[in-house]
C-alpha positions in Angstrom: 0.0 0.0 0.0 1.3 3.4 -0.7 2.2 5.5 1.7 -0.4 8.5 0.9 -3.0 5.5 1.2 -1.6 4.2 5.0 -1.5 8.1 6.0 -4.0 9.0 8.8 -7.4 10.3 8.2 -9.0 13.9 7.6 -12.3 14.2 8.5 -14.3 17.5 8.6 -13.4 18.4 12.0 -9.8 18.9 11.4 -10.5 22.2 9.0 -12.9 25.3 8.9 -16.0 23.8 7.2 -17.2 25.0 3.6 -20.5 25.3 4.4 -23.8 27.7 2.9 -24.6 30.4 5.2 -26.6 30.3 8.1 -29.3 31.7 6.5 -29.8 28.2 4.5 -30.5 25.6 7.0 -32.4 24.1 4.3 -29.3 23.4 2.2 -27.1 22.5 5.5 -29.7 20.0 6.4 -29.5 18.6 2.3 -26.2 18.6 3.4 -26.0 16.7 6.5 -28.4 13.8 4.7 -26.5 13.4 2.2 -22.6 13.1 4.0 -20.7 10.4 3.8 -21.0 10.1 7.2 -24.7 11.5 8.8 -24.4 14.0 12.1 -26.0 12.6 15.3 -27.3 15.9 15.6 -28.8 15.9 12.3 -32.4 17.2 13.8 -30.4 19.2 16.2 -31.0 23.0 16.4 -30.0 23.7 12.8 -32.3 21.7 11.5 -35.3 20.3 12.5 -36.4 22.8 15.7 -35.1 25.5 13.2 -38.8 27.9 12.7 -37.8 28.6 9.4 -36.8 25.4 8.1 -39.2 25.1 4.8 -39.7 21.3 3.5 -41.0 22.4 0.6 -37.7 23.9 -0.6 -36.1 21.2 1.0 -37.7 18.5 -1.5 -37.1 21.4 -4.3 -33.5 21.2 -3.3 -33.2 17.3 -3.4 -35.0 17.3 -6.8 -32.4 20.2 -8.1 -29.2 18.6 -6.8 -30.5 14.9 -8.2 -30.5 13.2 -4.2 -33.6 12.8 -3.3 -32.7 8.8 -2.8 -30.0 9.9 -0.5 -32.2 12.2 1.3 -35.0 9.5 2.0 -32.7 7.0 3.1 -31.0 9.7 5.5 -34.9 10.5 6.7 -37.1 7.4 6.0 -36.5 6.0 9.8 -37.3 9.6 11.8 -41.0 10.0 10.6 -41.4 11.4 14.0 -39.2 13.8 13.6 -39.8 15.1 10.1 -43.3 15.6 8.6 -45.2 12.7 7.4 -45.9 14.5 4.1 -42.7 15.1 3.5 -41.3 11.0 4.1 -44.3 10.3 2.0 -43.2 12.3 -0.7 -39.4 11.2 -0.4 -40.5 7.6 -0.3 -42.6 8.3 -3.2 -40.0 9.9 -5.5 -37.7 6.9 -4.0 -39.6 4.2 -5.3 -40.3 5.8 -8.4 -36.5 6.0 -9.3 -35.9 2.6 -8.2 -38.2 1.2 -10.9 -37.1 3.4 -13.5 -33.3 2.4 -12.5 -34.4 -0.8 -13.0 -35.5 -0.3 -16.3 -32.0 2.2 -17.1 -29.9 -1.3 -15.4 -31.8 -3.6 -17.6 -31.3 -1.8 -21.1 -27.7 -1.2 -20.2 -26.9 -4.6 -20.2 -29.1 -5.3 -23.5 -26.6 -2.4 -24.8 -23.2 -3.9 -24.0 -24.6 -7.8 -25.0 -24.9 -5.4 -28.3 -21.4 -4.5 -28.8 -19.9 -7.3 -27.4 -21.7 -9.1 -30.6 -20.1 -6.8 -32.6 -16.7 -7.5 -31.1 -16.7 -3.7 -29.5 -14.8 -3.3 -26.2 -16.9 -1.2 -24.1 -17.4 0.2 -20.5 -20.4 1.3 -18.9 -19.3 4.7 -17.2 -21.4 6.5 -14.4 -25.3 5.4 -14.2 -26.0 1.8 -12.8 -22.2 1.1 -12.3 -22.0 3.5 -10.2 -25.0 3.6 -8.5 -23.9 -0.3 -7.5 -20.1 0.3 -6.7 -20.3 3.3 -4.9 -23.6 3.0 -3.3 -24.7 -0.8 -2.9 -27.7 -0.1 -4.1 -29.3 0.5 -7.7 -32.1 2.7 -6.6 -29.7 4.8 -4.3 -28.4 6.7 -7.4 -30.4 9.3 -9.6 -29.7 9.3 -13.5 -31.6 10.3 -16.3 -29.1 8.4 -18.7 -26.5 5.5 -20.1 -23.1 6.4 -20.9 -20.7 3.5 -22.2 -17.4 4.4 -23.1 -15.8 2.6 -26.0 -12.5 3.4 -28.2 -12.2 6.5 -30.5 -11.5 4.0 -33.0 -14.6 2.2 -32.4 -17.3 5.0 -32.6 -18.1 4.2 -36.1 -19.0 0.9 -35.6 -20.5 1.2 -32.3 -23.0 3.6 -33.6 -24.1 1.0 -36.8 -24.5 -1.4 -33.8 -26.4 0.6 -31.9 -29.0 1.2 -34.7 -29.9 -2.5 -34.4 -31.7 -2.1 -30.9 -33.4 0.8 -32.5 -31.0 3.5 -31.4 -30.7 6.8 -33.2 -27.7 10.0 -33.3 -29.8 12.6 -32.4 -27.5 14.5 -34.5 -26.9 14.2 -37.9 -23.4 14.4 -39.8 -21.9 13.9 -43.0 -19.3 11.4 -43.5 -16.5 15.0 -43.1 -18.1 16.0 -40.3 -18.4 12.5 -38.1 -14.3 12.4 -38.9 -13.8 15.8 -37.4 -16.6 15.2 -34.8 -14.9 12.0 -33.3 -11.4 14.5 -33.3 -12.6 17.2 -31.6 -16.1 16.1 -29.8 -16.1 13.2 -27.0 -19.9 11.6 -27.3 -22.6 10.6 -29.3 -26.2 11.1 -27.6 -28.9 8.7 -29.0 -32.7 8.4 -28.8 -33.4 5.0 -28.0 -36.5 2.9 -27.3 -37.5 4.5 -24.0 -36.8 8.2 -24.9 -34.9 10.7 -26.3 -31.1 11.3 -25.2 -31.1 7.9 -23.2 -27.7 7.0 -24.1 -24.2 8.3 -24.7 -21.9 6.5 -26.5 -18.3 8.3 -25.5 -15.0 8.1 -26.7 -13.6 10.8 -23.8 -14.3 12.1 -21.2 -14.4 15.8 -22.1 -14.7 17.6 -25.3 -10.9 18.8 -26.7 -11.2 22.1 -26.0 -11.3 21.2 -22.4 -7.6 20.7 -22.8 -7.6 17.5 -20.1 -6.7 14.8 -22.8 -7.4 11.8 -20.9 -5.6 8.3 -22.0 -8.8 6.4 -23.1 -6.5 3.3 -24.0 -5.1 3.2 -21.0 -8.6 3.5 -19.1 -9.4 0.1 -21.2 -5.8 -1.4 -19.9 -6.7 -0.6 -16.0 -10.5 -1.1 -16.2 -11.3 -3.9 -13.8 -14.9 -5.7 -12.9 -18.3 -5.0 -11.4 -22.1 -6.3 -10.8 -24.8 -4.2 -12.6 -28.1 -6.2 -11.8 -26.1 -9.5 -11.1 -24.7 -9.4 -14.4 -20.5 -8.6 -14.8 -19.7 -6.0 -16.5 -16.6 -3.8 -17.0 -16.0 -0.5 -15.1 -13.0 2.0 -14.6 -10.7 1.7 -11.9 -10.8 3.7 -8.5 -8.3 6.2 -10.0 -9.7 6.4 -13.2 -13.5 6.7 -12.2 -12.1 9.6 -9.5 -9.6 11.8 -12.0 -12.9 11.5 -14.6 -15.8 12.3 -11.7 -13.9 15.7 -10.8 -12.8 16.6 -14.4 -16.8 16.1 -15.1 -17.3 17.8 -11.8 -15.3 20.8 -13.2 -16.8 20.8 -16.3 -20.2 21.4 -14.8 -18.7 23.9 -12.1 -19.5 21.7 -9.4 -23.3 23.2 -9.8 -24.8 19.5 -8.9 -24.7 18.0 -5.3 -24.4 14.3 -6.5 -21.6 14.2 -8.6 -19.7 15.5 -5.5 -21.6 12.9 -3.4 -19.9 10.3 -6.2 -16.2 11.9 -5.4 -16.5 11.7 -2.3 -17.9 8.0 -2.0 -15.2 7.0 -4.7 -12.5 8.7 -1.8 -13.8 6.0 0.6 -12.9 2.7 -1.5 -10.4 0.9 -0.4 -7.2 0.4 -1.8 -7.5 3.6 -4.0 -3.9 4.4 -5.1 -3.5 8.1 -3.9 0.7 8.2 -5.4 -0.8 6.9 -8.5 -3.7 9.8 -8.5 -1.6 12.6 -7.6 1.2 11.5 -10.6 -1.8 11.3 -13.4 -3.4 14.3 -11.9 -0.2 16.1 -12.6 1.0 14.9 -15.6 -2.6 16.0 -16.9 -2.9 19.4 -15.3 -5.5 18.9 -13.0 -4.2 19.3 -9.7 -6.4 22.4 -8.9 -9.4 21.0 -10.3 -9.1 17.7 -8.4 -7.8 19.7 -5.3 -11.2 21.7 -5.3 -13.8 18.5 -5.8 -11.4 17.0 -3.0 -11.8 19.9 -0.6 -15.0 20.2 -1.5 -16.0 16.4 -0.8 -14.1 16.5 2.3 -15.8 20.0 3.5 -18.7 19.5 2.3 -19.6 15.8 2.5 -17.3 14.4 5.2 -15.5 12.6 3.1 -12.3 11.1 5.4 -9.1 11.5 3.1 -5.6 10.6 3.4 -3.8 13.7 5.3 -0.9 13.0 3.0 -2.5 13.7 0.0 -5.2 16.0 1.1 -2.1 18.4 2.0 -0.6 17.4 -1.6 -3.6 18.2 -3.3 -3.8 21.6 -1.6 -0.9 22.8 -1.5 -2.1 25.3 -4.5 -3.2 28.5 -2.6 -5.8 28.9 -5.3 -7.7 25.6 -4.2 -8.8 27.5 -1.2 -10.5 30.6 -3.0 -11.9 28.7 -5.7 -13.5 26.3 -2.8 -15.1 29.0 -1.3 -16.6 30.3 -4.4 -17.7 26.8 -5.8 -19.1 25.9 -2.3 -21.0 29.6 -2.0 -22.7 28.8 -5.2 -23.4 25.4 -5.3 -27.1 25.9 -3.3 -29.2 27.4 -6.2 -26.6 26.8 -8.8 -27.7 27.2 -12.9 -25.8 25.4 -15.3 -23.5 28.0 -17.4 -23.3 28.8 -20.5 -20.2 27.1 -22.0 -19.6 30.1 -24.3 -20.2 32.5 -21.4 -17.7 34.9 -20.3 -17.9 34.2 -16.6 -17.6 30.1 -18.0 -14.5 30.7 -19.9 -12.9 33.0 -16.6 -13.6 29.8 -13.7 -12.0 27.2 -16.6 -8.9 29.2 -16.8 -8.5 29.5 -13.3 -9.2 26.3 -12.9 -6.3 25.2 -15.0 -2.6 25.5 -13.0 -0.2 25.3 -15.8 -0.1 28.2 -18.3 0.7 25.8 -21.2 -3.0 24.8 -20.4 -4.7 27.6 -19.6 -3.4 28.5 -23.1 -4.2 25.4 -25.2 -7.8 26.1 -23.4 -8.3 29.2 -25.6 -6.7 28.1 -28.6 -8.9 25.4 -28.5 -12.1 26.7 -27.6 -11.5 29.3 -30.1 -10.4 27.2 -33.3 -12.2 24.2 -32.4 -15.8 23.9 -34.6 -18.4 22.2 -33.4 -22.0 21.2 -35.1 -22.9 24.8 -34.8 -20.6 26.0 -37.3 -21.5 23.5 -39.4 -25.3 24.4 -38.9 -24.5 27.9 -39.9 -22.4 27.1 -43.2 -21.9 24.1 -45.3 -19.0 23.5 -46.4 -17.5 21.1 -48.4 -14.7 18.4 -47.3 -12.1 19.8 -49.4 -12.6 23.3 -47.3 -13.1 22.0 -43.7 -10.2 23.9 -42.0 -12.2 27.1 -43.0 -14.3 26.1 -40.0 -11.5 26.8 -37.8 -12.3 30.9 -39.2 -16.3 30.5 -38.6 -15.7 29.4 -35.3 -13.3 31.8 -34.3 -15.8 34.8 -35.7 -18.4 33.1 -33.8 -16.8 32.9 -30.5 -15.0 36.6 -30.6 -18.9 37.7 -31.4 -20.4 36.1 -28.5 -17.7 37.3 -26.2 -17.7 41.0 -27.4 -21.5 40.6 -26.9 -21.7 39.9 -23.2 -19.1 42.3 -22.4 -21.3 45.1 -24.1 -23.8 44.0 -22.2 
């Protein structure tokens, strides 16, 4: 065992907490269910003898931050201490996401008995997987969707496959543009037989621009082995899956509770290789981005973490300030706009290495994407033109908002 993994523990008592204001018990009680580790005094003073705790917003704030599950399970056994409308309507929302879960588990495996036909490597990343792995329970987890990860080199034939259980691209590209799509983009969303956007096929984990260039080869070398519905199936390793949850994590600025919820459950496995995280966090340029979902899980969530590497992780005096302002937000969060100023500002201070922070906007600028080939068709022969649309495109946007 390495000896970041043998170090002693941190748990949230050891630091200042990140915590919402005072003024939110609502959101410090979402919290407090949904830790890694629940508070005795979970109904204490801050919570459930609090005058203006509102259950209403409380269930809003489940539904918003996708862990409702979590939050029924934390409540299901105090019905004496929490309104019986309120467990009723958890246990409600519960059982309804069990069954559809269910459903999701099921047609996952129907997917990868797909590929596998077609001699496609493939493995099933977040969803099910993780809602077993992490949480010991398929109906602890709330997702609205499939994603399987399979080689870049396989995309084209995974996506014939797919078409044979009645799967469609809900975007449509020309021969030139699925080339350049599978270059520069990192999924494939389908419509399938039980809705629209049901699955995504990916061959990364974030678009290029994103600048975090992940070895998806060496994801398929590490993978090892897990039970979705009693049935094996691949799955990333404990480093992998945590590098990949925080880059996602980041990507999304951290606006969802339950993909922190995932870090910090994937922190508690054993046997996860800490040396081995910090080196591939560093050769990728992600130390600040993992340090913040770290200090986050660990403030936030109570997730207990190798003192070792929690003080390697933060040794970047950004980590702090950017915790603070991901944690302050996080309540009421909105997703951003991607092509928003304020987006492109939080990436690049996200990003530690200048080298990065400039390949970022290289990329982001030069980089097209299905809108610019919405907006003008060109042929094969004059692709790299694209790279000028989208750099018109992106300059206009930008000079917009800061008119505005």
């Amino acid at each position: 065992m390495s000896s970041l993994a043998s170090s002693p523990q941190i748990g949230t008592g050891d630091h200042p907490a990140l915590s919402p204001p005072s003024s939110d018990p609502e959101f410090r009680f979402l919290l407090a269910c949904c830790a890694i580790r629940i508070p005795l005094d979970i109904y204490g003073p801050d919570s459930r003898s609090n005058p203006v705790l509102d259950w209403q917003r409380l269930l809003r704030l489940a539904e918003h931050h996708s862990v409702t599950p979590l939050v029924y399970q934390a409540l299901r056994s105090s019905a004496n201490e929490v309104p019986q409308a309120v467990v009723d309507e958890l246990r409600l929302r519960y059982e309804h996401n069990a069954r559809r879960n269910l459903v999701f588990a099921s047609e996952l495996l129907r997917v990868l008995e797909c590929l596998e036909a077609h001699g496609i490597d493939a493995v099933p990343y977040k969803g099910p997987v993780l809602a077993e792995t992490l949480y010991g329970d398929l109906a602890l987890r709330e997702f609205s969707d499939l994603d399987v990860l399979v080689r870049p080199g396989d995309v084209a034939r995974a996506r014939e496959a797919l078409q044979s259980l009645g799967y469609v691209p809900n975007i449509v590209l020309s021969p030139a543009q699925q080339r350049a799509y599978v270059q520069s983009g990192y999924e494939y969303a389908f419509d399938g037989p039980l809705g629209r956007n049901l699955l995504e096929m990916q061959w990364a984990i974030v678009p290029r621009f994103f600048s975090v260039d992940f070895d998806v080869e060496r994801f398929f070398e590490h993978a090892t082995f897990a039970e979705v519905a009693g049935h094996r199936v691949k799955t990333l390793s404990s480093e992998d899956l945590l590098l990949s949850l925080c880059v996602h994590a980041a990507k999304h600025a951290w606006i969802r509770l339950c993909w922190l919820r995932d870090i910090a459950t994937v922190t508690q496995l054993a046997g996860v290789n800490w040396e081995f995280v910090y080196a591939q966090a560093k050769e990728l340029g992600i130390l600040r981005i993992v340090g913040v979902s770290l200090t986050l899980a660990n403030r936030l969530l109570a997730a207990s973490l190798p003192e070792a590497a929690m003080r390697r992780f933060q040794m970047d005096k950004a980590i702090a300030e950017l915790s603070d302002r991901v944690a302050a937000s996080i309540p009421e969060s909105e997703e951003y706009s991607t092509e928003s100023l304020a987006y492109f500002r939080l990436m690049m201070r996200l990003r530690e290495r200048p080298s990065d922070r400039i390949r970022f906007a290289m990329r982001l600028a030069l980089t097209p994407s299905v809108g610019e080939w919405t907006v003008v068709n060109l042929p094969a022969p004059l692709f790299p033109l694209y790279r000028i649309v989208r750099l018109f495109r992106v300059a206009g946007r930008l000079f917009s908002q800061r008119s505005n």
